[in-house]
PDBQT receptor file of N, H, CA, C and O in Angstrom, charges set to zero:
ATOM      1  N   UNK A   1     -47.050  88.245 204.188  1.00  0.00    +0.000 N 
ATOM      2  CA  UNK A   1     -47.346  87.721 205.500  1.00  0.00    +0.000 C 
ATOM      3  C   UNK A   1     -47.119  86.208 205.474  1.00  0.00    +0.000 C 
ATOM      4  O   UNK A   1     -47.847  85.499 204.779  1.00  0.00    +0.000 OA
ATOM      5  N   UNK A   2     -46.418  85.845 205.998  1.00  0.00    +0.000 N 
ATOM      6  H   UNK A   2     -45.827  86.421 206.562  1.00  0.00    +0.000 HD
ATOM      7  CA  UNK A   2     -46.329  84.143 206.352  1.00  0.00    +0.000 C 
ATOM      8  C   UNK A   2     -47.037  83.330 206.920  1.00  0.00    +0.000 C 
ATOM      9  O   UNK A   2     -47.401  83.757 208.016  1.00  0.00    +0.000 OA
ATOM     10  N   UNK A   3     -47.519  82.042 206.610  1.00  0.00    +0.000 N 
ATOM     11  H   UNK A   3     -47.223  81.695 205.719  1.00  0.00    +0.000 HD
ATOM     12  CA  UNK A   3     -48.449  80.944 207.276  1.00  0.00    +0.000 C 
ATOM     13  C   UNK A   3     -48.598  81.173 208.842  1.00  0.00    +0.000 C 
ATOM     14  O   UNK A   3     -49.588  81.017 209.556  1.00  0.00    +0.000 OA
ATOM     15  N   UNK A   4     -46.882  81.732 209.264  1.00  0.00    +0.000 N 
ATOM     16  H   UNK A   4     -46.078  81.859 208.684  1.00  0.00    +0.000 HD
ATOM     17  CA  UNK A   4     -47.887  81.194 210.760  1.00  0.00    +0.000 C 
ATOM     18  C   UNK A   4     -47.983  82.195 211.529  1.00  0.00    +0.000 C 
ATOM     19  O   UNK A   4     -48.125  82.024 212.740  1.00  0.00    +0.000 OA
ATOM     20  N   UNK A   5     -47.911  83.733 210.840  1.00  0.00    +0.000 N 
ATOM     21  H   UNK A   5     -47.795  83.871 209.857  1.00  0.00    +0.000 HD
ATOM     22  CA  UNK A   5     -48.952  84.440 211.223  1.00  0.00    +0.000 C 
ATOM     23  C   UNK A   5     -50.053  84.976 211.080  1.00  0.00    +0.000 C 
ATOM     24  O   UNK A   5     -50.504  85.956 211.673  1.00  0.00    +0.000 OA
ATOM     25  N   UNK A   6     -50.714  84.072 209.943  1.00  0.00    +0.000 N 
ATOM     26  H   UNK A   6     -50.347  83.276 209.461  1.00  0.00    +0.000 HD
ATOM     27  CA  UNK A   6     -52.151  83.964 209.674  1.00  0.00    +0.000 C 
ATOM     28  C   UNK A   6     -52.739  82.905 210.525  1.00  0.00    +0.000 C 
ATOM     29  O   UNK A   6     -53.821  83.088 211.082  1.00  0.00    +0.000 OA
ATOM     30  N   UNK A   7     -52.063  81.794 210.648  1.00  0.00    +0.000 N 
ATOM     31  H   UNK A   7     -51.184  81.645 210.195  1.00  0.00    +0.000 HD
ATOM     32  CA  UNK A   7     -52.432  80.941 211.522  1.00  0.00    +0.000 C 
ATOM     33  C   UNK A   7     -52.385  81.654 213.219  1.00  0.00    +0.000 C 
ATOM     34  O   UNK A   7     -53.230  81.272 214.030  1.00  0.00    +0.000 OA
ATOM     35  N   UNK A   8     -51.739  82.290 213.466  1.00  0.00    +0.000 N 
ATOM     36  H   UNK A   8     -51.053  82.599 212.807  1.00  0.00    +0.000 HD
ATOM     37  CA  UNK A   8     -51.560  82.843 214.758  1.00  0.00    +0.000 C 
ATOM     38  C   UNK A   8     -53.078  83.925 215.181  1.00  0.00    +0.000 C 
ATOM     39  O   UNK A   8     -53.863  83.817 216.122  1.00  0.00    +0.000 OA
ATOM     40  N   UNK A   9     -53.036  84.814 214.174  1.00  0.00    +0.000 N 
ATOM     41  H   UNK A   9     -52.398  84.902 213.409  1.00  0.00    +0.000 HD
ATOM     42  CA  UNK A   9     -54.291  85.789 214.117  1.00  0.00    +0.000 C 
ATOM     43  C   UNK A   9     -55.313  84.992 214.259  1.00  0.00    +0.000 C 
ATOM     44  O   UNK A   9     -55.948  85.153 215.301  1.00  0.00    +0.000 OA
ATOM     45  N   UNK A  10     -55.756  83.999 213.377  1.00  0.00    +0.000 N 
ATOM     46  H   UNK A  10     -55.240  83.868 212.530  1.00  0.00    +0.000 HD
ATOM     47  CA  UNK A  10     -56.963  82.952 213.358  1.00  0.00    +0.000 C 
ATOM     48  C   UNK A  10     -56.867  82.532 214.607  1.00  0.00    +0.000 C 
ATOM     49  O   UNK A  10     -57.943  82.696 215.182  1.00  0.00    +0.000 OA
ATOM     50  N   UNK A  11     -55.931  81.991 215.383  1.00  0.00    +0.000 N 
ATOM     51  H   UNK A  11     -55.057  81.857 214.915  1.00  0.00    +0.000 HD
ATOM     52  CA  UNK A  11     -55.900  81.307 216.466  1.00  0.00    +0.000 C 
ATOM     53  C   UNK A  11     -56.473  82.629 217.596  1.00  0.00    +0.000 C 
ATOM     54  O   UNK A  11     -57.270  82.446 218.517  1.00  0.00    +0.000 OA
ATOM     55  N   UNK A  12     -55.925  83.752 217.283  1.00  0.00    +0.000 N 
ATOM     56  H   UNK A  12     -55.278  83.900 216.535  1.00  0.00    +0.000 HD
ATOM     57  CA  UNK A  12     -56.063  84.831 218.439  1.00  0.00    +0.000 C 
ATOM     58  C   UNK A  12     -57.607  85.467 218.285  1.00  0.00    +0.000 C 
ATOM     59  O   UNK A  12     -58.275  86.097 219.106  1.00  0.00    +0.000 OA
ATOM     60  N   UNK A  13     -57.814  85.187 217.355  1.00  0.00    +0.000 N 
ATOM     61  H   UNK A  13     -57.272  84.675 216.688  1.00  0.00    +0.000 HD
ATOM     62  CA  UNK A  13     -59.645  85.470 216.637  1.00  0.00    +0.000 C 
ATOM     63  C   UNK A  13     -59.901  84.434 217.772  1.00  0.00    +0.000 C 
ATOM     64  O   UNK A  13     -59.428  84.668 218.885  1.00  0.00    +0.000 OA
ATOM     65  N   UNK A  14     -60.565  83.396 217.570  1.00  0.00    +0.000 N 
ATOM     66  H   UNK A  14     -60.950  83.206 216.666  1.00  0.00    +0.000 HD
ATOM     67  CA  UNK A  14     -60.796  82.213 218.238  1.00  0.00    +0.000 C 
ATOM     68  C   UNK A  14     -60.695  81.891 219.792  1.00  0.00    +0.000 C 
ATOM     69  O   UNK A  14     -61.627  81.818 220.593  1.00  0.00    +0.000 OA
ATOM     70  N   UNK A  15     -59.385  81.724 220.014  1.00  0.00    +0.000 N 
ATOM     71  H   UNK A  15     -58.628  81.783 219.364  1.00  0.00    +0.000 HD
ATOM     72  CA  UNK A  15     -58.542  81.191 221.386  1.00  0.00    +0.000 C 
ATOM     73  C   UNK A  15     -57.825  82.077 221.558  1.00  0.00    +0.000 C 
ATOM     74  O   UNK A  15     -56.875  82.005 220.780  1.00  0.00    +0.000 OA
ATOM     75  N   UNK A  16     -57.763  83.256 222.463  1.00  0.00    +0.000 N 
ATOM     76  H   UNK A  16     -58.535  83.315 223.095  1.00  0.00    +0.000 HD
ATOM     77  CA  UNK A  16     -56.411  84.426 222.251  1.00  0.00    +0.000 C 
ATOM     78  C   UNK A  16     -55.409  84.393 223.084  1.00  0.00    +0.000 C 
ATOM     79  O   UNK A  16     -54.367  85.032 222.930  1.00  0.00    +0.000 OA
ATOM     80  N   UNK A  17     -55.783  83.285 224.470  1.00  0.00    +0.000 N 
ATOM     81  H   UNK A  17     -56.629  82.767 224.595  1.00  0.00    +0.000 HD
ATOM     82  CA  UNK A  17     -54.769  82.620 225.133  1.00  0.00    +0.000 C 
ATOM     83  C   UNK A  17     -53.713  81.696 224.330  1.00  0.00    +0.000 C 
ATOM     84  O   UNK A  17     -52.488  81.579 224.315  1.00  0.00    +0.000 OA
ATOM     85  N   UNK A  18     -54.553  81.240 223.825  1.00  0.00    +0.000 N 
ATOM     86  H   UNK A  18     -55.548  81.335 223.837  1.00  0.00    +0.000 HD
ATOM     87  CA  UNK A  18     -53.580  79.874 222.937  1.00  0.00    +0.000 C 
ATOM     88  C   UNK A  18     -52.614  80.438 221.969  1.00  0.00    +0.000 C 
ATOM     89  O   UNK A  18     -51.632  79.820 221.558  1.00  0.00    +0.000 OA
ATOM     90  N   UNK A  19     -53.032  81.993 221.522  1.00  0.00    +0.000 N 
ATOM     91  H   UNK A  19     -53.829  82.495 221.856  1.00  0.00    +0.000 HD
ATOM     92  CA  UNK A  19     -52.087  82.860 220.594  1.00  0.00    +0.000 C 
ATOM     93  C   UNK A  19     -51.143  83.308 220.917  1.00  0.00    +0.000 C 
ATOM     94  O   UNK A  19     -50.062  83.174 220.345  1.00  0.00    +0.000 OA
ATOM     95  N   UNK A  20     -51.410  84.071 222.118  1.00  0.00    +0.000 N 
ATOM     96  H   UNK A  20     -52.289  84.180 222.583  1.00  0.00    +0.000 HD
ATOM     97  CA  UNK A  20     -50.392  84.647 222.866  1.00  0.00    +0.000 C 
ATOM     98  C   UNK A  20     -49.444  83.918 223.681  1.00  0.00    +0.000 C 
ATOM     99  O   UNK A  20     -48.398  84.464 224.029  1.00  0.00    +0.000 OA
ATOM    100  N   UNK A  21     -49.801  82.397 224.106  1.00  0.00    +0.000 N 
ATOM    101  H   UNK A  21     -50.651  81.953 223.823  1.00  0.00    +0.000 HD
ATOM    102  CA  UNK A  21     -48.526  81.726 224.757  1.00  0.00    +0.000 C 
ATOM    103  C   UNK A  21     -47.592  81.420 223.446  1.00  0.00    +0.000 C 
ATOM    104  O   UNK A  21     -46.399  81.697 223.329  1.00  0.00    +0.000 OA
ATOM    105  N   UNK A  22     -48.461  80.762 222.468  1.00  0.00    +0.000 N 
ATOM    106  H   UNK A  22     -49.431  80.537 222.563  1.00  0.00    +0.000 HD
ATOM    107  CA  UNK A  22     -47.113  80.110 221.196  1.00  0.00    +0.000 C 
ATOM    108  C   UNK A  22     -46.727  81.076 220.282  1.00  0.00    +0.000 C 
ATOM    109  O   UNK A  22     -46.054  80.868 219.272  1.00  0.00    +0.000 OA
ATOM    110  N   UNK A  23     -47.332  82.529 220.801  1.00  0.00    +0.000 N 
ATOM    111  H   UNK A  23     -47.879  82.698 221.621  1.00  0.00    +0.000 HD
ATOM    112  CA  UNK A  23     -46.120  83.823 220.308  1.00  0.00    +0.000 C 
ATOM    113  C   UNK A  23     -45.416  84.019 221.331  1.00  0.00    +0.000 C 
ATOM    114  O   UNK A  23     -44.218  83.897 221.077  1.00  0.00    +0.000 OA
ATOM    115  N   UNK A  24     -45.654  84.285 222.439  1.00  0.00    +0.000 N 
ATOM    116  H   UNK A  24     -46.627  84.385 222.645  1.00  0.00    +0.000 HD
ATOM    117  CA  UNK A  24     -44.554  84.561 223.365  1.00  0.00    +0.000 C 
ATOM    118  C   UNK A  24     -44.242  83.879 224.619  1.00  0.00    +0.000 C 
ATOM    119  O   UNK A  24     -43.315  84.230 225.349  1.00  0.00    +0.000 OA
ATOM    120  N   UNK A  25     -45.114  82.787 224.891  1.00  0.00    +0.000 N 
ATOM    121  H   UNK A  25     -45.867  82.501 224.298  1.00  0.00    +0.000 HD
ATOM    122  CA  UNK A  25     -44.907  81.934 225.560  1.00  0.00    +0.000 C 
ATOM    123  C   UNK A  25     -45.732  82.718 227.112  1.00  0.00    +0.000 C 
ATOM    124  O   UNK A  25     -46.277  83.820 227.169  1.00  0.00    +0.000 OA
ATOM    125  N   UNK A  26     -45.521  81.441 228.500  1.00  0.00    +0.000 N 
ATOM    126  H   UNK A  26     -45.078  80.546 228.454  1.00  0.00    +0.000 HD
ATOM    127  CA  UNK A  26     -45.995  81.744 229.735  1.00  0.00    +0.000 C 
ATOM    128  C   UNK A  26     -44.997  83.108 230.646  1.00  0.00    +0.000 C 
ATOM    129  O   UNK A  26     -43.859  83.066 231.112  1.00  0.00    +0.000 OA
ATOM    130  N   UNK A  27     -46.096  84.306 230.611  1.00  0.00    +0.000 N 
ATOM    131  H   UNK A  27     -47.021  84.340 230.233  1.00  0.00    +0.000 HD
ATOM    132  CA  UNK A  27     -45.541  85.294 231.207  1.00  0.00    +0.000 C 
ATOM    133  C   UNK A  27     -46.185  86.587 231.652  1.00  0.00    +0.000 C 
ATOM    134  O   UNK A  27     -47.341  86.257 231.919  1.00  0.00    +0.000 OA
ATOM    135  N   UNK A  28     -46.090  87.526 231.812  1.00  0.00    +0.000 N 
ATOM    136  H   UNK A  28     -45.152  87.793 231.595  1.00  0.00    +0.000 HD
ATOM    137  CA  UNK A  28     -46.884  88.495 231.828  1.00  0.00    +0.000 C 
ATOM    138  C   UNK A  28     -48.052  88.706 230.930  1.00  0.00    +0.000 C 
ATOM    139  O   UNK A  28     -49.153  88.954 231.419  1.00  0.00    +0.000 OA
ATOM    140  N   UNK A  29     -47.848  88.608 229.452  1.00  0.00    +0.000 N 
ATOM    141  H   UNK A  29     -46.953  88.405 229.055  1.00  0.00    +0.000 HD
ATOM    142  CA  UNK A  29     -48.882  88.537 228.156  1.00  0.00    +0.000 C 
ATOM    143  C   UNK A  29     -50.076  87.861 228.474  1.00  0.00    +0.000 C 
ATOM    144  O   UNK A  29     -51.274  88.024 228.246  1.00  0.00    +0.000 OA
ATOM    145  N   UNK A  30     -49.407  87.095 229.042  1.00  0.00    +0.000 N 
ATOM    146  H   UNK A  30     -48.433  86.962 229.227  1.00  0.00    +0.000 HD
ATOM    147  CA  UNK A  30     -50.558  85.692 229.077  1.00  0.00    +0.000 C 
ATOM    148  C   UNK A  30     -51.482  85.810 229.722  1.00  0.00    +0.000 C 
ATOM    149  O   UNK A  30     -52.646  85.646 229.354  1.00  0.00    +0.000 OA
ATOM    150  N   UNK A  31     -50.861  86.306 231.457  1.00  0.00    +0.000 N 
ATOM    151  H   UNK A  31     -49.916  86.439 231.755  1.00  0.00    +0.000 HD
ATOM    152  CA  UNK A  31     -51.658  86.910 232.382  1.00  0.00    +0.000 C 
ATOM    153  C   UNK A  31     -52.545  87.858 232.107  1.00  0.00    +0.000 C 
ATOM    154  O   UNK A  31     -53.762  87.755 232.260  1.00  0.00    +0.000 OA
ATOM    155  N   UNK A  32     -51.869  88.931 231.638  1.00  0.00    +0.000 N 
ATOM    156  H   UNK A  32     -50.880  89.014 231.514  1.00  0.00    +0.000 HD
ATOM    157  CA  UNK A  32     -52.964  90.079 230.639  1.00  0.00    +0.000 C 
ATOM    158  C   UNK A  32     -54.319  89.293 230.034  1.00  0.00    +0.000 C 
ATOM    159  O   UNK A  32     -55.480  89.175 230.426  1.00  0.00    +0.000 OA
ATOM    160  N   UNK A  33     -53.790  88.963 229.227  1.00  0.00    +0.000 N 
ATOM    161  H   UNK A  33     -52.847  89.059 228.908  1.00  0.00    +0.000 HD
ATOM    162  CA  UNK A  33     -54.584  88.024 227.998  1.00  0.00    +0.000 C 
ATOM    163  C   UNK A  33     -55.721  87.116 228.736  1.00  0.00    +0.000 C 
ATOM    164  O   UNK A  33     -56.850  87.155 228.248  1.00  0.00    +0.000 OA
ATOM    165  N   UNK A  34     -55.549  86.507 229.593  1.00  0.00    +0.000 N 
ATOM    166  H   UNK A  34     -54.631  86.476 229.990  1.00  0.00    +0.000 HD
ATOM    167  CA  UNK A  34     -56.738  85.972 230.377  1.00  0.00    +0.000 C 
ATOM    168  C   UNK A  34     -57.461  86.513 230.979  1.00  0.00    +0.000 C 
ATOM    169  O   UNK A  34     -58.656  86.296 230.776  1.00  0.00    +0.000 OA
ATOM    170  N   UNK A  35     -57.019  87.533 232.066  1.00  0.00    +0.000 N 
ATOM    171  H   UNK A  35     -56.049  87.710 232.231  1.00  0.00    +0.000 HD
ATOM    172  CA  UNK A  35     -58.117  88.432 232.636  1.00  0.00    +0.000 C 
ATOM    173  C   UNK A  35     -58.517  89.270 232.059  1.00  0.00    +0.000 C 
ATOM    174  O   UNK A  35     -59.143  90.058 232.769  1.00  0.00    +0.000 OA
ATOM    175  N   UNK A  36     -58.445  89.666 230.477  1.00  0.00    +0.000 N 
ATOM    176  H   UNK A  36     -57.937  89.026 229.900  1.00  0.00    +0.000 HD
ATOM    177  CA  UNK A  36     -58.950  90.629 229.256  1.00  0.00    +0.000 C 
ATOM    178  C   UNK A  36     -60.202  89.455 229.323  1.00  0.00    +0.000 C 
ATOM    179  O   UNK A  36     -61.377  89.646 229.637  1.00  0.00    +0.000 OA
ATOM    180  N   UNK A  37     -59.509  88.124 228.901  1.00  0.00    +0.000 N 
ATOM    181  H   UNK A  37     -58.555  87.969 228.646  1.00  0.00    +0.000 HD
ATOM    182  CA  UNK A  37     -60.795  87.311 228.543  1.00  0.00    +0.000 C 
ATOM    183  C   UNK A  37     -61.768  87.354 229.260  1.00  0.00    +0.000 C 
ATOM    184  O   UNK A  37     -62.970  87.432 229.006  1.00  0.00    +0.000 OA
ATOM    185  N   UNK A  38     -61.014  87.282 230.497  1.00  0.00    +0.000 N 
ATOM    186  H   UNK A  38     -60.037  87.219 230.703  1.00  0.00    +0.000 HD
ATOM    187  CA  UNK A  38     -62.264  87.009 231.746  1.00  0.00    +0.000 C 
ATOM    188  C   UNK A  38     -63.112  88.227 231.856  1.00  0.00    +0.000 C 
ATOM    189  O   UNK A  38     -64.212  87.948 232.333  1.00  0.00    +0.000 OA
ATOM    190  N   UNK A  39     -62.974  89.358 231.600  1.00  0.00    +0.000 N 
ATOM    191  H   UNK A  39     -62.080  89.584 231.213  1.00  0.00    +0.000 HD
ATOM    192  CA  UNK A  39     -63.449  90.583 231.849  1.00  0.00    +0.000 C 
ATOM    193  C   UNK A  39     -64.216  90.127 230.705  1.00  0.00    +0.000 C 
ATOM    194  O   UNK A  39     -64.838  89.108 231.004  1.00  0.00    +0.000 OA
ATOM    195  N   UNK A  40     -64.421  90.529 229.405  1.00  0.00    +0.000 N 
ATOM    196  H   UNK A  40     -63.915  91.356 229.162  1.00  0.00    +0.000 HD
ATOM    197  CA  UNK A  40     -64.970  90.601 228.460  1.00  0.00    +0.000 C 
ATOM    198  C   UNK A  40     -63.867  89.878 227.227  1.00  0.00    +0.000 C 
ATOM    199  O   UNK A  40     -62.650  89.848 227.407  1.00  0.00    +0.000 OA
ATOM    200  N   UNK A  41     -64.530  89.332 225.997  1.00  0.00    +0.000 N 
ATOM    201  H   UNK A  41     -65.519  89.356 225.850  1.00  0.00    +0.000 HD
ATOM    202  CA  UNK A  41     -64.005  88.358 225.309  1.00  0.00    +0.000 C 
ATOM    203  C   UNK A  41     -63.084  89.401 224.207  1.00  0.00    +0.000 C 
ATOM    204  O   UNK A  41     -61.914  89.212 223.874  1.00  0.00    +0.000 OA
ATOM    205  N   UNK A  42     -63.815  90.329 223.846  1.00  0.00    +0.000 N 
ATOM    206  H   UNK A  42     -64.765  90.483 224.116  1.00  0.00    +0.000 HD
ATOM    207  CA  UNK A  42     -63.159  91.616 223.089  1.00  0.00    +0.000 C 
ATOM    208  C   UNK A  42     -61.989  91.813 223.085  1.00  0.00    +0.000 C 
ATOM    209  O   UNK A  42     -61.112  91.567 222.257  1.00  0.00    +0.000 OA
ATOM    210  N   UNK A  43     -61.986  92.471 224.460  1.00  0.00    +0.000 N 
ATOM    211  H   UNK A  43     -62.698  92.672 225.133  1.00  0.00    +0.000 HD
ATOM    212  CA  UNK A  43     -60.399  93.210 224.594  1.00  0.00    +0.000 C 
ATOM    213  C   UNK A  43     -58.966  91.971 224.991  1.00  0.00    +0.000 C 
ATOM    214  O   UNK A  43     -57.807  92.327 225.204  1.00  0.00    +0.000 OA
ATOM    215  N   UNK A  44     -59.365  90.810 225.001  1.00  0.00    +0.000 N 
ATOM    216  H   UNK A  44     -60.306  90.520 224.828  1.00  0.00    +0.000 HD
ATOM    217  CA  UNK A  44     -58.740  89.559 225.018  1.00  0.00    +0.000 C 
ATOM    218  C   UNK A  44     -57.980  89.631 223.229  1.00  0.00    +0.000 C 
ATOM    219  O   UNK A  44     -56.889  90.014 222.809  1.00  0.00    +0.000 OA
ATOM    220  N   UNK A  45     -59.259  89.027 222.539  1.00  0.00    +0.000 N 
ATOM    221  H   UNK A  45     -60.146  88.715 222.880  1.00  0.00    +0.000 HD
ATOM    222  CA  UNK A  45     -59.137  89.375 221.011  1.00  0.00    +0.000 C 
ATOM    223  C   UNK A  45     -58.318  90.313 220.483  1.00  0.00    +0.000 C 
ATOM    224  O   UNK A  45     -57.546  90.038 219.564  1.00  0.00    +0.000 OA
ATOM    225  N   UNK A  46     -58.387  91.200 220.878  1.00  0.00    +0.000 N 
ATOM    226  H   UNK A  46     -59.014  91.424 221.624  1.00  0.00    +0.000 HD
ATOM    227  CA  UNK A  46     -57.975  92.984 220.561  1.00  0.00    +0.000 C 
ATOM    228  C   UNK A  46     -56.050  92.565 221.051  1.00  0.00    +0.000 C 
ATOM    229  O   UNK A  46     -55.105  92.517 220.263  1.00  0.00    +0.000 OA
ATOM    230  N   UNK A  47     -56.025  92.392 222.150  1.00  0.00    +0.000 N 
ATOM    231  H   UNK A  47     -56.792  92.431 222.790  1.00  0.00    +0.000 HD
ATOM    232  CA  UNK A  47     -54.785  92.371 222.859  1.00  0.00    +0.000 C 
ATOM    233  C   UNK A  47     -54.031  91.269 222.369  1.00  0.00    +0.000 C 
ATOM    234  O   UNK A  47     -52.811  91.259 222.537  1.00  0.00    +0.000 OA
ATOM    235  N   UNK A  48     -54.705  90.198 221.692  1.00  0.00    +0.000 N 
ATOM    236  H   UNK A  48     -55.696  90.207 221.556  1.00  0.00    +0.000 HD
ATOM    237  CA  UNK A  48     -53.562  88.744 221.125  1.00  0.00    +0.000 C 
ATOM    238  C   UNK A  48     -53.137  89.332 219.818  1.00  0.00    +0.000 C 
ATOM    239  O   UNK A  48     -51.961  89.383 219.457  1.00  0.00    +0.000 OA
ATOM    240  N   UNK A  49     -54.366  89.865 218.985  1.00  0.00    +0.000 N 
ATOM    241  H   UNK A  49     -55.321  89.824 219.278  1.00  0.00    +0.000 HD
ATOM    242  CA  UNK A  49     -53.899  90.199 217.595  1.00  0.00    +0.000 C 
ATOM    243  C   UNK A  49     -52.882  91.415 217.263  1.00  0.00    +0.000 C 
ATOM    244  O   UNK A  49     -52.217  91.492 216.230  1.00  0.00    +0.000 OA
ATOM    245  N   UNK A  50     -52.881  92.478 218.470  1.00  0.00    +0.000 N 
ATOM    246  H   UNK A  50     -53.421  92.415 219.309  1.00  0.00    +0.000 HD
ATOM    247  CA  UNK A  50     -52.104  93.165 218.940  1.00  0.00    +0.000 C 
ATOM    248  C   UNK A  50     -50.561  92.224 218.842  1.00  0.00    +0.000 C 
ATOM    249  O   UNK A  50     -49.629  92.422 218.063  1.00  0.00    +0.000 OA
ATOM    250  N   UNK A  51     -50.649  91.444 219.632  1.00  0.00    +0.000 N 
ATOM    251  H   UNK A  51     -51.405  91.284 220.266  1.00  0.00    +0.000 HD
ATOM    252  CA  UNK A  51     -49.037  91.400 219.981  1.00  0.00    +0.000 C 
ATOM    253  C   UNK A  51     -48.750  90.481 218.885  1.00  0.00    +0.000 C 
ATOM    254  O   UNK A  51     -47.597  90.415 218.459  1.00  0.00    +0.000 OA
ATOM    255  N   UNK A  52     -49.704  89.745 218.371  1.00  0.00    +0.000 N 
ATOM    256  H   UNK A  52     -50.641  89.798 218.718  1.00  0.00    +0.000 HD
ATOM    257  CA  UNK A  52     -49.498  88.870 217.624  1.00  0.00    +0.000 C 
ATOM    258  C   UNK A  52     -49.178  89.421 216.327  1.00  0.00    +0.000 C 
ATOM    259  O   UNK A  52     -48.325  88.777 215.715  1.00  0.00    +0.000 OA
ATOM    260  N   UNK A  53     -49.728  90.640 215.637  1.00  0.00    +0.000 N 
ATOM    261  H   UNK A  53     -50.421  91.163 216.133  1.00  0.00    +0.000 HD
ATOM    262  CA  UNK A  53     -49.243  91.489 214.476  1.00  0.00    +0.000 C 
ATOM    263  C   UNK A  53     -47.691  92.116 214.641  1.00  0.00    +0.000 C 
ATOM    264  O   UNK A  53     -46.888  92.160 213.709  1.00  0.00    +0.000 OA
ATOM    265  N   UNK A  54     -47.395  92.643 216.147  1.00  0.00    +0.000 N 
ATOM    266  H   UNK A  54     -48.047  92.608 216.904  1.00  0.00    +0.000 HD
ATOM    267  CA  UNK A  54     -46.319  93.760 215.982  1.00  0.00    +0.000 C 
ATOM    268  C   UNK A  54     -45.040  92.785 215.900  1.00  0.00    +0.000 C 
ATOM    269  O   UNK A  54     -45.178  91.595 216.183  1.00  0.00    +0.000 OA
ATOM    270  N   UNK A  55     -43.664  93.362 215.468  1.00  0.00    +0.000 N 
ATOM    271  H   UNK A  55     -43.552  94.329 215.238  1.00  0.00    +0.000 HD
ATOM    272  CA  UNK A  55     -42.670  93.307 214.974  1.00  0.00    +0.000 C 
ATOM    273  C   UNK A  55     -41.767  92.441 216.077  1.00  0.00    +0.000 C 
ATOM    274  O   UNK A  55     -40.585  92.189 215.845  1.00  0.00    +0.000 OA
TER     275      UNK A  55
């Protein structure tokens, strides 16, 4: 696994907005990714490390 997707996971632990824009930048994800947050902090978490793990 490489630095900066340990750094990315940590970041998506933490901040899962901030993960998901500097993996895939401003777009649909993102949108997701905030109103996960806003709903509950979990499925925010759940959904960065998600995109942030896959291929």
């Amino acid at each position: 696994m490489e630095m900066n997707k340990v750094i990315l996971i940590i970041l998506a632990i933490l901040l899962p907005p901030v993960a998901v824009v500097l993996k895939d930048g401003v777009g649909k994800h993102l949108l997701i990714n905030i109103v996960l947050c806003l709903l509950f902090f979990l499925p925010g978490v759940v959904h960065a490390i998600w995109l942030v793990t896959k291929s």
